[in-house]
FIBAKOL-796148 format. One record per residue (C-alpha): residue in three letters; x negated, y negated, z; residue number from 1. Coordinates in steps of 0.001 Angstrom, whole numbers, plus 500000, padded with zeros to 6 digits. Layout:
FIBAKOL-796148
R  code       u       v       w  pos
R   ALA       X       Y       Z  NUM
...
END
This chain:
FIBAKOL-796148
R  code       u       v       w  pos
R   UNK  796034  215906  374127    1
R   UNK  795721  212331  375353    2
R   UNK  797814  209567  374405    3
R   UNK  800077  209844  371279    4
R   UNK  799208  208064  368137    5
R   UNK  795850  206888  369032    6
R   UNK  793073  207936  366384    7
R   UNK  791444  211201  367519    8
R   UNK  788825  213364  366126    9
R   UNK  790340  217594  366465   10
R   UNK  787560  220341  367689   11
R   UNK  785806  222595  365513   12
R   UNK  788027  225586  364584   13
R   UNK  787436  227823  367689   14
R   UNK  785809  231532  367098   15
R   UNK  787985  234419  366254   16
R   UNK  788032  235457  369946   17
R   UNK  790398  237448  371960   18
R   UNK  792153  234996  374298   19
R   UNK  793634  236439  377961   20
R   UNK  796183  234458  378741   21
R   UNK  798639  232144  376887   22
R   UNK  801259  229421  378251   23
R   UNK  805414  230333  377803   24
R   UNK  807514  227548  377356   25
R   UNK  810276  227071  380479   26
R   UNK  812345  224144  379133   27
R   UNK  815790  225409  377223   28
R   UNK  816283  226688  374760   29
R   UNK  813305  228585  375160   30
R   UNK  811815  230973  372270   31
R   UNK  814291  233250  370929   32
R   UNK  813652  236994  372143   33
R   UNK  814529  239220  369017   34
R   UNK  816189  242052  370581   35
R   UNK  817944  240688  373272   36
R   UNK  821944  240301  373085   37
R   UNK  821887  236807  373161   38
R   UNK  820452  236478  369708   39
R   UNK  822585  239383  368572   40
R   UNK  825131  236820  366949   41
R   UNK  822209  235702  365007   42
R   UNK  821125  239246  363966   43
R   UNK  824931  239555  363032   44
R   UNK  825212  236114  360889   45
R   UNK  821669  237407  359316   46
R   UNK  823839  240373  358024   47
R   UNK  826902  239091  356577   48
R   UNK  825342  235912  355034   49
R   UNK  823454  238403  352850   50
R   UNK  826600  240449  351737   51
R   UNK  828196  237459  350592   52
R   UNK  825154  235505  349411   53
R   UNK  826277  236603  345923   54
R   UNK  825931  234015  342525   55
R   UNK  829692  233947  343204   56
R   UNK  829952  232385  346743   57
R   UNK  826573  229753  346884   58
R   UNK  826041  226094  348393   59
R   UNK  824233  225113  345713   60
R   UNK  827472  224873  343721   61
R   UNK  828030  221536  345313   62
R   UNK  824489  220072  344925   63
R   UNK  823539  217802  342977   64
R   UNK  820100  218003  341991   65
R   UNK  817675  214785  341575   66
R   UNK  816330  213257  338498   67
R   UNK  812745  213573  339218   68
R   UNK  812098  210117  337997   69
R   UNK  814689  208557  340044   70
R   UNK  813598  210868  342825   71
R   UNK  810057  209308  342644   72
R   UNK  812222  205730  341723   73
R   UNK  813844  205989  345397   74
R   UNK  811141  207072  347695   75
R   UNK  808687  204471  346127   76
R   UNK  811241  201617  346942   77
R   UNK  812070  202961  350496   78
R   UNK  808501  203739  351588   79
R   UNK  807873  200285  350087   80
R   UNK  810202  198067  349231   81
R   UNK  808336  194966  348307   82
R   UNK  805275  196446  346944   83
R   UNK  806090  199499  343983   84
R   UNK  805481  198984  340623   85
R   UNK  808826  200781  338530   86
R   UNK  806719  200374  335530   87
R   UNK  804860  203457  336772   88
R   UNK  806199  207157  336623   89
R   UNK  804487  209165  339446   90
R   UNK  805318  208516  343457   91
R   UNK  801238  207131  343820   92
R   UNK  801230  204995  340494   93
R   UNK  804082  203338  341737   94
R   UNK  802615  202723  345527   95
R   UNK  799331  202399  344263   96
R   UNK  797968  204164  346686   97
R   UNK  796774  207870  347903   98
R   UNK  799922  209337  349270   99
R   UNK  799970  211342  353161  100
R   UNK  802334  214332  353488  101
R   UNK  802648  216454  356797  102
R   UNK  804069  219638  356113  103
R   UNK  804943  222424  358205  104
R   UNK  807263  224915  357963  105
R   UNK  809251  227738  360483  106
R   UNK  809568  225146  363237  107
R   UNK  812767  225587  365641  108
R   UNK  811927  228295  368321  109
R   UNK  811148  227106  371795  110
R   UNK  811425  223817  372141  111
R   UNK  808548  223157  374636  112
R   UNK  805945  224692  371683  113
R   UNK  808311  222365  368971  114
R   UNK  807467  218766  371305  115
R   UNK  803458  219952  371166  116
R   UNK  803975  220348  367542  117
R   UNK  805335  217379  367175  118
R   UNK  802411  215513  369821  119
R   UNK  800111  216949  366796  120
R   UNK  801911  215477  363758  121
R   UNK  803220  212109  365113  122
R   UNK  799558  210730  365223  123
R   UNK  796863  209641  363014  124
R   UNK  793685  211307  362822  125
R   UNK  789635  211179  362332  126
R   UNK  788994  214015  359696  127
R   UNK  785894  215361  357606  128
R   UNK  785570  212994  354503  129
R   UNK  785228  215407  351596  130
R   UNK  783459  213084  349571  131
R   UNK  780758  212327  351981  132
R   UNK  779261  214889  353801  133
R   UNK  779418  213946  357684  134
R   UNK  781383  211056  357264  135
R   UNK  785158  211010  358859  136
R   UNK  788586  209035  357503  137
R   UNK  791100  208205  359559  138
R   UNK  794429  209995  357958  139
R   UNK  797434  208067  359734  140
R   UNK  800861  209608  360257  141
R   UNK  802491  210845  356633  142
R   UNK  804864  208764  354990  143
R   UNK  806584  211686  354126  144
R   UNK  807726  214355  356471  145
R   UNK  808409  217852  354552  146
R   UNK  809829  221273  355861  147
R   UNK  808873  223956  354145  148
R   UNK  812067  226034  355087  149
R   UNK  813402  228153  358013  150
R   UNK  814209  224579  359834  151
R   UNK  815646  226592  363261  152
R   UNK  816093  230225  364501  153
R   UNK  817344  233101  364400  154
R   UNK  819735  230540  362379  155
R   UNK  819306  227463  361634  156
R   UNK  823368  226060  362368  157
R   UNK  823277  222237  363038  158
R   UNK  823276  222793  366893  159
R   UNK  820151  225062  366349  160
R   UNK  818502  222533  364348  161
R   UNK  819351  219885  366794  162
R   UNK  818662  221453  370231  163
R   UNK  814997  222938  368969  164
R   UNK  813863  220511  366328  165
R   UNK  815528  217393  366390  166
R   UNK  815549  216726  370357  167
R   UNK  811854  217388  370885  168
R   UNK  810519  215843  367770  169
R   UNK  812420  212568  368813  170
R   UNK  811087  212758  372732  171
R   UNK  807892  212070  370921  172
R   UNK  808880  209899  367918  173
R   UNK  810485  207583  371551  174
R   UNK  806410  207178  372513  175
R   UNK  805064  206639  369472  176
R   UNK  807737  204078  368042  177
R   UNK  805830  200672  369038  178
R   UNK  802604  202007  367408  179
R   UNK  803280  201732  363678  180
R   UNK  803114  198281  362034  181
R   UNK  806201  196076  361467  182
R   UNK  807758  197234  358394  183
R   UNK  806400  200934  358055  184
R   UNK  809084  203227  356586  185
R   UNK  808979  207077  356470  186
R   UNK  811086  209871  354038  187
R   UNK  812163  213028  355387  188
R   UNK  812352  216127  352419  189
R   UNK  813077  219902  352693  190
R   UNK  814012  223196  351114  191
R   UNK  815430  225589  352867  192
R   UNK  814091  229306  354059  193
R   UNK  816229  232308  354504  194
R   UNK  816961  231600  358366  195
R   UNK  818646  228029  356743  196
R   UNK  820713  230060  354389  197
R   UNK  822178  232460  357298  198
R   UNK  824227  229534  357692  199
R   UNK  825152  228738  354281  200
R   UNK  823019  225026  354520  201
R   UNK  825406  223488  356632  202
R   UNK  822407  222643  359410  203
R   UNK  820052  222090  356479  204
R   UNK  822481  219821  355130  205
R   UNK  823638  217678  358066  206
R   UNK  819580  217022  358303  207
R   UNK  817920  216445  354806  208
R   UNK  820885  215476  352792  209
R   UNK  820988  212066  351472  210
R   UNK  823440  209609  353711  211
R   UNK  825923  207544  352741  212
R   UNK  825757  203843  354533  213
R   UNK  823989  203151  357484  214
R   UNK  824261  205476  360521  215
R   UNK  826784  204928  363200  216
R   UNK  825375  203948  366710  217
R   UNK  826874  207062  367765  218
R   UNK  824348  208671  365314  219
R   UNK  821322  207533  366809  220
R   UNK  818245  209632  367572  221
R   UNK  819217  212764  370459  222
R   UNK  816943  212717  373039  223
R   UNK  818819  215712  375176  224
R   UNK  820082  219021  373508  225
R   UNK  823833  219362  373216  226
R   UNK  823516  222684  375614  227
R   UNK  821564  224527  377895  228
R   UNK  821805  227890  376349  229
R   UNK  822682  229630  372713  230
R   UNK  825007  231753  374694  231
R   UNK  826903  228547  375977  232
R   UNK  827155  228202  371768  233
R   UNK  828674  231550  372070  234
R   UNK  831129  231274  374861  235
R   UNK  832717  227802  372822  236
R   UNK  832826  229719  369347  237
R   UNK  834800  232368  370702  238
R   UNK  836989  229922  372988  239
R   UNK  837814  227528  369899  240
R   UNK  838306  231266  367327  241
R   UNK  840850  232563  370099  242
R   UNK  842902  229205  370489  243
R   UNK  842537  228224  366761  244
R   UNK  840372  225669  367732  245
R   UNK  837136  224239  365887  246
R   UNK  833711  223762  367362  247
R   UNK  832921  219824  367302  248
R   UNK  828827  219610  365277  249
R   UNK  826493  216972  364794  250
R   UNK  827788  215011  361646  251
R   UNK  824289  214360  360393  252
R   UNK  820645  215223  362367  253
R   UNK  818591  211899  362499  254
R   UNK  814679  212226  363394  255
R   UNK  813770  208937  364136  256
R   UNK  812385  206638  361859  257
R   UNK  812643  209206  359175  258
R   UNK  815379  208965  356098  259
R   UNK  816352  211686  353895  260
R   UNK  816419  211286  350131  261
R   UNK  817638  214257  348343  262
R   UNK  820805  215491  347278  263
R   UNK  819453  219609  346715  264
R   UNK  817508  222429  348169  265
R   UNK  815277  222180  345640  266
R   UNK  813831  219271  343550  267
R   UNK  810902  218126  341154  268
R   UNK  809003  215015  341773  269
R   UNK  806247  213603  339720  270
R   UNK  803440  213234  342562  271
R   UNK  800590  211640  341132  272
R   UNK  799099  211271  337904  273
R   UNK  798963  214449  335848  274
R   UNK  800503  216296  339094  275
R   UNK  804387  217383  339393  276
R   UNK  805580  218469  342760  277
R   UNK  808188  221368  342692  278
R   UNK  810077  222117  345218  279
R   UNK  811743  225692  345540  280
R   UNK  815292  227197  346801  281
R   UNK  815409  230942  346537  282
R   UNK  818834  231377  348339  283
R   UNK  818509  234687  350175  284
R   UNK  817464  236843  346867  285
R   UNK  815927  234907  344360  286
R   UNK  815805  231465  341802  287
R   UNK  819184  231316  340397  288
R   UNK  819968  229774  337001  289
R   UNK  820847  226088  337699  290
R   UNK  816778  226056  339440  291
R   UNK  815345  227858  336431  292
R   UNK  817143  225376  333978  293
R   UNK  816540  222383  336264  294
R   UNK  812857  223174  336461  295
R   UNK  812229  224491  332593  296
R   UNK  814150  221212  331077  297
R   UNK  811851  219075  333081  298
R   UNK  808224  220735  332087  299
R   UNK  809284  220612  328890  300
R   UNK  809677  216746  329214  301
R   UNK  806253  216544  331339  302
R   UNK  804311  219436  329520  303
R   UNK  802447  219785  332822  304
R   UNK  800375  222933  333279  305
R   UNK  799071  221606  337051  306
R   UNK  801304  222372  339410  307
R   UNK  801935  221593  343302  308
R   UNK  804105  224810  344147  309
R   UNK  806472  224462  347378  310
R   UNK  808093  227833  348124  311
R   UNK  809978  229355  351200  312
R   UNK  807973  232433  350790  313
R   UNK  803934  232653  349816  314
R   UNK  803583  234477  346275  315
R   UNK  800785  236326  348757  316
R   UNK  801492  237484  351988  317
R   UNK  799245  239500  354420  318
R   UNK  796914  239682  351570  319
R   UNK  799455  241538  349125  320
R   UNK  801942  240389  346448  321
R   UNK  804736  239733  348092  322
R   UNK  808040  240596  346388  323
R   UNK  809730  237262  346775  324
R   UNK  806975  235475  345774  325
R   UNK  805643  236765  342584  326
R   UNK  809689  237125  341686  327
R   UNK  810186  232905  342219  328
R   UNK  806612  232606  340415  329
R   UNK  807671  234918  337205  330
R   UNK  811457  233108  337374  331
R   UNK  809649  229575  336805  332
R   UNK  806960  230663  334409  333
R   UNK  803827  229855  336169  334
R   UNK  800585  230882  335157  335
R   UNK  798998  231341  337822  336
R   UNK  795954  233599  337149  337
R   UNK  794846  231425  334341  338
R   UNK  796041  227729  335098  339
R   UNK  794978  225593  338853  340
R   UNK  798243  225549  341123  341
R   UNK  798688  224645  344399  342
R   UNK  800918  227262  346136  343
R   UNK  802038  225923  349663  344
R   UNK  804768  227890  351646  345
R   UNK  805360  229003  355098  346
R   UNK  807984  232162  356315  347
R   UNK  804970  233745  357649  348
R   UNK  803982  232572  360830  349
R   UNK  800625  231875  360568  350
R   UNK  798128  230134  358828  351
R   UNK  796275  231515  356010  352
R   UNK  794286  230245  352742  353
R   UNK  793653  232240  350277  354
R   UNK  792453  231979  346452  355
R   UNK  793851  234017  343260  356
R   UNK  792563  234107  340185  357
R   UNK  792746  230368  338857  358
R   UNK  795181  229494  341917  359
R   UNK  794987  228336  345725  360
R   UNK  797451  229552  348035  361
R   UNK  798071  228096  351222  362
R   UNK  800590  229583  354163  363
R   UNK  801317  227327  356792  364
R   UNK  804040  228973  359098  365
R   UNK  802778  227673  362146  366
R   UNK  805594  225077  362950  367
R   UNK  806969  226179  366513  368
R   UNK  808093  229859  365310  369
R   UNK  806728  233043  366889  370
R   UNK  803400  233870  365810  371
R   UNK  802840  236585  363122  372
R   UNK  799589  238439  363140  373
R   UNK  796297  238977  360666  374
R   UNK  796533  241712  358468  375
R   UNK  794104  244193  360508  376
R   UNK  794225  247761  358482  377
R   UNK  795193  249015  355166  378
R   UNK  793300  248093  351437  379
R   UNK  794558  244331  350209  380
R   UNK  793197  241609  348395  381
R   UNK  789656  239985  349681  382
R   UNK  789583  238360  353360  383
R   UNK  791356  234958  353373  384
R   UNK  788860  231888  353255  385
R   UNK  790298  230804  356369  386
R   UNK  793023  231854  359306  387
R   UNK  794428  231132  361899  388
R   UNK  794564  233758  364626  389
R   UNK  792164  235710  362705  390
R   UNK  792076  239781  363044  391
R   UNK  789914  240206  366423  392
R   UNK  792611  237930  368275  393
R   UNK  795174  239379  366429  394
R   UNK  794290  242641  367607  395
R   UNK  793605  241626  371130  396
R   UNK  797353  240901  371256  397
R   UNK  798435  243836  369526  398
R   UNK  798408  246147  372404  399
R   UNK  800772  244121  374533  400
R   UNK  803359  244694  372086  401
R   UNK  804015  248549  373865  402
R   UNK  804586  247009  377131  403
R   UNK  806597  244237  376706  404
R   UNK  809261  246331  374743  405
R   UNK  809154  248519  377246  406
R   UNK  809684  246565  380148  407
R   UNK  812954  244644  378237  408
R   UNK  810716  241010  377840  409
R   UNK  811562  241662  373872  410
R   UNK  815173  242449  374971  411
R   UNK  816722  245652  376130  412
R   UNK  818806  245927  372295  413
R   UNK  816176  248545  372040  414
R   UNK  816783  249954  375444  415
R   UNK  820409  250648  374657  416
R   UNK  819571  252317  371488  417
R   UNK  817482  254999  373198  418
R   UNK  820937  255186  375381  419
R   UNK  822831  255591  372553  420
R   UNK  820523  258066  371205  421
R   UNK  819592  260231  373766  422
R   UNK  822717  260289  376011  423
R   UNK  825178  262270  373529  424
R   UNK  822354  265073  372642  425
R   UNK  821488  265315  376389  426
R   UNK  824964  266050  377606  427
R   UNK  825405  268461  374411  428
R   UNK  822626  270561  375384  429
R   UNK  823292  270279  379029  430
R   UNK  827035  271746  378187  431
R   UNK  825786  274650  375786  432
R   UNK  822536  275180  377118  433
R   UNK  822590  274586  380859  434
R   UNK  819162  272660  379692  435
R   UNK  817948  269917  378519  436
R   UNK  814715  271255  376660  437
R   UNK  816685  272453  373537  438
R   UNK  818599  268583  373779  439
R   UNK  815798  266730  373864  440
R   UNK  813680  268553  371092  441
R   UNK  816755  267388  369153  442
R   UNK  816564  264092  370519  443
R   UNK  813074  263799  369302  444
R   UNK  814518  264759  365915  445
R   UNK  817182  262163  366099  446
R   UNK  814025  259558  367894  447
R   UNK  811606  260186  364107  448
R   UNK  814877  259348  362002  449
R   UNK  815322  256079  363738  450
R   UNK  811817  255342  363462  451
R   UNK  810881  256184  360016  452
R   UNK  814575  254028  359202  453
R   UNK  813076  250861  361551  454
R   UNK  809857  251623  359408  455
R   UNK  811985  250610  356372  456
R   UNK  810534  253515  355043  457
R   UNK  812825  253792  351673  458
R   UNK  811828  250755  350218  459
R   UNK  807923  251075  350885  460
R   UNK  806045  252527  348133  461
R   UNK  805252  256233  348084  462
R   UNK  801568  256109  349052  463
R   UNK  803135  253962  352473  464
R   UNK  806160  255846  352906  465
R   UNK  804445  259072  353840  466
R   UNK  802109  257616  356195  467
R   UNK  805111  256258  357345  468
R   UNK  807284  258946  358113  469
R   UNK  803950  261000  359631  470
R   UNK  803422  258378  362263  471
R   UNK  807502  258168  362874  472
R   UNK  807489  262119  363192  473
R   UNK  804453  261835  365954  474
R   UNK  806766  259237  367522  475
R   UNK  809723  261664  367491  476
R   UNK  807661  264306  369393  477
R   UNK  806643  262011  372037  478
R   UNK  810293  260409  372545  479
R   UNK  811288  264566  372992  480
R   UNK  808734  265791  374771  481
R   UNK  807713  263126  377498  482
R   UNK  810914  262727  379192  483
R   UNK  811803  266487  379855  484
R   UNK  808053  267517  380913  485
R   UNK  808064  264290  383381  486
R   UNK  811577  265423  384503  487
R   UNK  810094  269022  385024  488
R   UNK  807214  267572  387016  489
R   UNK  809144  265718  389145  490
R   UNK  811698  268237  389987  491
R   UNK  809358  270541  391440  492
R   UNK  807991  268228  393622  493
R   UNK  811602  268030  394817  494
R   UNK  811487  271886  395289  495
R   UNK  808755  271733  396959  496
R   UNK  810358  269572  399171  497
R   UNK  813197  271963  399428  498
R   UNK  815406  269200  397822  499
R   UNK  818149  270283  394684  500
R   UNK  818892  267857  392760  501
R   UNK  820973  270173  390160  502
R   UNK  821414  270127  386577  503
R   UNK  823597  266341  386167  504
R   UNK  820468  264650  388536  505
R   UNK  818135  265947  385551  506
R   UNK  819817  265095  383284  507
R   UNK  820260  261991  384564  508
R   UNK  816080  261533  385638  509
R   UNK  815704  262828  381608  510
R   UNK  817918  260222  380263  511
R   UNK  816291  257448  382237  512
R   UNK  812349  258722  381503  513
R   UNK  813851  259201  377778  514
R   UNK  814815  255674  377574  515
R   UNK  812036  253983  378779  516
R   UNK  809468  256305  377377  517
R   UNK  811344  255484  373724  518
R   UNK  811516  251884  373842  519
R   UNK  807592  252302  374901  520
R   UNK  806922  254666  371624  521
R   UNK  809676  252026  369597  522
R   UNK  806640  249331  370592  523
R   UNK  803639  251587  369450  524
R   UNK  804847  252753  366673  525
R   UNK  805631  249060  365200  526
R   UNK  801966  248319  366180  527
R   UNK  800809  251305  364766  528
R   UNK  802208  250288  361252  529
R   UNK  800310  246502  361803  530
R   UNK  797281  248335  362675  531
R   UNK  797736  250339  359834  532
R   UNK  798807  247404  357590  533
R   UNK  801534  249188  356664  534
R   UNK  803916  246817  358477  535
R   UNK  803149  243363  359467  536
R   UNK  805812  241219  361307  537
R   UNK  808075  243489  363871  538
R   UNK  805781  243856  366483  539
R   UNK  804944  240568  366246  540
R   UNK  808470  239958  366485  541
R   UNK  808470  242139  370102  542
R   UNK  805653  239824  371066  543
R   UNK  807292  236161  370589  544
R   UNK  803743  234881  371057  545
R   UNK  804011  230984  371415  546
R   UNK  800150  230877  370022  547
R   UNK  798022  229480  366929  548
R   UNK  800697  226488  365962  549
R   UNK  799410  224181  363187  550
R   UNK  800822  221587  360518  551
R   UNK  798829  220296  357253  552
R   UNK  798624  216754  356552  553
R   UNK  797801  216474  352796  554
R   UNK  795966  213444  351122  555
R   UNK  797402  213112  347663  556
R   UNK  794839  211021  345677  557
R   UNK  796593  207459  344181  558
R   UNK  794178  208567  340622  559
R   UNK  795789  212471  340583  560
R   UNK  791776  213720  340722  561
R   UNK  792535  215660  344197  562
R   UNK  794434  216809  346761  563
R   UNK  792870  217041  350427  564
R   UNK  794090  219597  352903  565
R   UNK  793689  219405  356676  566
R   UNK  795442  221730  358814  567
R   UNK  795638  220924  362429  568
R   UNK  796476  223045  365332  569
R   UNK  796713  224337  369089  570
R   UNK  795474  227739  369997  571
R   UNK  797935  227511  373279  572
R   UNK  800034  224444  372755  573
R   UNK  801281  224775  376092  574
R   UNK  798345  224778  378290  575
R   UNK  797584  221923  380406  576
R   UNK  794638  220467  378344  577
R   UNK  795138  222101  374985  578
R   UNK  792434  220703  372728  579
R   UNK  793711  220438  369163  580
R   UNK  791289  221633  366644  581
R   UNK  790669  221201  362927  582
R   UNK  791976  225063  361721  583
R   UNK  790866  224341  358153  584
R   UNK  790552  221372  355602  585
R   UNK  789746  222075  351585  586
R   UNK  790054  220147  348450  587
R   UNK  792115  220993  345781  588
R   UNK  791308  219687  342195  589
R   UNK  793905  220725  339366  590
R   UNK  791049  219497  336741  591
R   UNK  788094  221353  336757  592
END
């Protein structure tokens, strides 16, 4: 991408094309694969943070949430000390300037894709001037770094954060040190996503919580990650559980040249003139009270009806209401349809603008995570303005997603299910029967349950849920069927040859066909749903494409008239000479 923090102009946003071939990270920790047993633990944390993510056990007991005014107070005097006027109420009164934010969201996965994302951000660049038609400005790094939540996978624990965010951010942050002026000073702010809450903040908080004094030299920037492997992490928390022991973390996570200011997950900020900032923590099920009294007390102060909206989940996602989102948007009274807001979230990995009535929505989820797909089938709201893969490429890489489940490069968690599955019913009918024809029809029976269930077909809506269980009980038939007519095939070729294998050897053929054959159906079936649009992230999930990364830098104008949007990506951030190109830019105006 050439040298790092030199100006530089980012190519045209390429055609939605299918691509063949895509780069894989191979420096650890490399990207997490979902249904492997190393990332069980994290599957497992997942699970019992929600049980006891009640109102009664929450780390936003012990937060203490900003004034917005003093908020806006401190980051004008750190970004510039000698030169804020405290006379002024918003952030860009008091600078007297426009305002540059990078924000991205969804970022720790492999670390290899997290360094190019950070080669992207941690440079200035030559954009479209949206006053001027085919004139550029130069955009230099943001003064303000903010994560839009989901900081590290599959949870985001301080050695998470540090090993695949904080390490390869700061191997570029070491390059491009000597290039800002004398002086230049940079904020670091964040709210957290529901892979940050799996660990009850403690990560989130080691990294965006305000400090106390100066840091330590043996706080300094990491430039090497603390291990090789999350099941090293493993290994040491069951060592230090058995011996009564306690695993030794990062005291606080320091990106270099970037301080953190807030005391919360979630904060308001007066931005500009006429423009509030606030910034959303929906814990793992929605906006509790403390937010919704935080947030109403201080509209009521401001009487601001133009909003800059920063959730962890879009209010739109794949082109649909999403649950989460219109909940957070009816908990903080926003009228949307009727009054200009700025929605900006991530949580879906991808990027994707879309308008809404009076509203602009933007997902940016493209920070280092796994790439989620384009919605391809199924009736939604109109086509996005822009995206980023858009639906040919998505389904170009759609119809991996069969293969690579089946050969174990998602993990073999699904492998051991068909095991699990098919093993008990084969030996039954084997026993009773002498057969296993009459087993595995009940195997496929058994095979449509577990579908339809990893269809989270109870929850979907009735029109959904049918389609749902018809493609799940087409999947059952296959998972039954394939395994004892390719067993029957093959054992008489062995009669042919005179060779008798006996009932245990087909059994044994049937349970290994049955396997394979079901974790191959498992990944059709999840891309049947996303070609459907009846489902839209678990066979992405299978896939752990490293693909279509991107950040936005925003412009916030000093006046409050605008804010400019550029998002900036890589279409293979790992490939040799990966071009970065200009995904999208727009202009947002919260005054007609």
């Amino acid at each position: 991408m050439g040298s790092e923090g030199t100006n530089a102009r980012p190519a045209p946003a390429p055609p939605d094309a299918p691509r063949a071939r895509f780069t894989r990270g191979k420096r650890a920790p490399r990207g997490i694969v979902w249904y492997g047993f190393r990332s069980f633990w994290g599957h497992l944390q997942h699970f019992v943070a929600s049980a006891i993510a009640t109102e009664d056990i929450d780390s936003r007991d012990w937060m203490h949430a900003d004034d917005p005014r003093q908020l806006a107070r401190d980051l004008a005097a750190h970004l510039s000390p000698k030169g804020h006027d405290d006379a002024k109420e918003s952030l860009t009164a008091r600078l007297g300037r426009d305002l540059i934010i990078d924000y991205l969201a969804d970022t720790g996965d492999d670390a290899s894709v997290a360094e190019a994302v950070a080669g992207l951000i941690f440079r200035a660049w030559e954009l479209p001037d949206p006053e001027r038609e085919g004139a550029t400005v130069t955009l230099p790094r943001g003064e303000i770094l903010f994560f839009g939540g989901d900081t590290a996978y599959p949870v985001a624990t301080s050695a998470e954060i540090h090993d695949r965010v904080v390490v390869p951010f700061n191997r570029v942050l070491a390059k491009v040190r000597h290039l800002d002026p004398p002086g230049t000073r940079r904020a670091l702010l964040g709210i957290p996503g529901n892979h940050d809450w799996y660990d009850g903040l403690d990560g989130f908080g080691r990294m965006f919580r305000r400090r106390i004094g100066e840091l330590a030299p043996d706080q300094e920037p990491s430039l090497e990650p603390e291990r090789e492997s999350r099941f090293e992490h493993v290994v040491e928390f069951v060592e230090k559980f058995v011996i009564g022991g306690q695993v030794e973390k990062q005291k606080i996570l320091v990106l270099d040249g970037y301080v953190p200011l807030q005391h919360a997950g979630y904060f308001a900020l007066p931005l500009a003139p006429g423009i509030d900032l606030l910034a959303v923590d929906r814990q793992l099920r929605g906006v509790d009270f403390r937010q919704r009294r935080y947030f109403a007390e201080w509209r009521e102060q401001r009487r601001r009806e133009h909003l800059v909206v920063a959730l962890p989940d879009p209010v739109y996602a794949f082109q649909e209401p999403s649950l989460t989102g219109i909940a957070m948007a009816k908990a903080l009274e926003l009228d949307l349809k009727h009054v200009p807001h700025l929605c900006i979230s991530g949580d879906v990995h991808h990027y994707e603008r879309l308008r809404v009535d009076a509203s602009l929505h933007v997902t940016s989820g493209g920070g280092g995570a796994f790439l989620h797909p384009a919605r391809l089938g199924g009736e939604g709201l109109p086509r996005p303005d822009a995206q980023f893969p858009g639906p040919r490429a998505t389904a170009a890489l759609l119809w991996r997603v069969p293969f690579r489940v089946m050969f174990g490069r998602a993990g073999f968690i699904p492998h051991v299910v068909m095991l699990a599955l098919f093993a008990p019913v084969l030996e039954i009918g084997l026993r009773l029967f002498g057969t296993t024809t009459t087993a595995s029809i009940l195997a496929g029976v058994l095979g449509a349950i577990f579908l339809a269930l990893a269809g989270d077909v109870r929850s979907l809506p009735r029109f959904k849920a049918w389609r749902v269980a018809l493609i799940a009980a087409i999947g059952g038939v296959i998972m039954g069927v394939v395994p004892t007519l390719s067993s029957r095939g093959f054992f008489r070729a062995l009669e042919a040859l005179k060779i008798d294998a006996g009932a245990r050897g087909d059994m044994v053929l049937t349970l290994l066909l049955a396997t394979f054959v079901g974790a191959f159906v498992f990944g059709a079936y999840l891309a049947a749903l996303t070609a459907l649009g009846l489902e839209n992230t678990q066979a992405f999930t299978c896939l752990g494409h490293p693909g279509y990364k991107q950040f936005v830098r925003l412009r916030v104008r000093a006046d409050g008239s605008a804010i400019d949007g550029f998002a900036i990506g890589l279409v293979d951030p790992l490939e040799s000479d990966a071009r970065p190109v200009l995904v999208d830019a727009w202009t947002w105006r919260p005054r007609p």
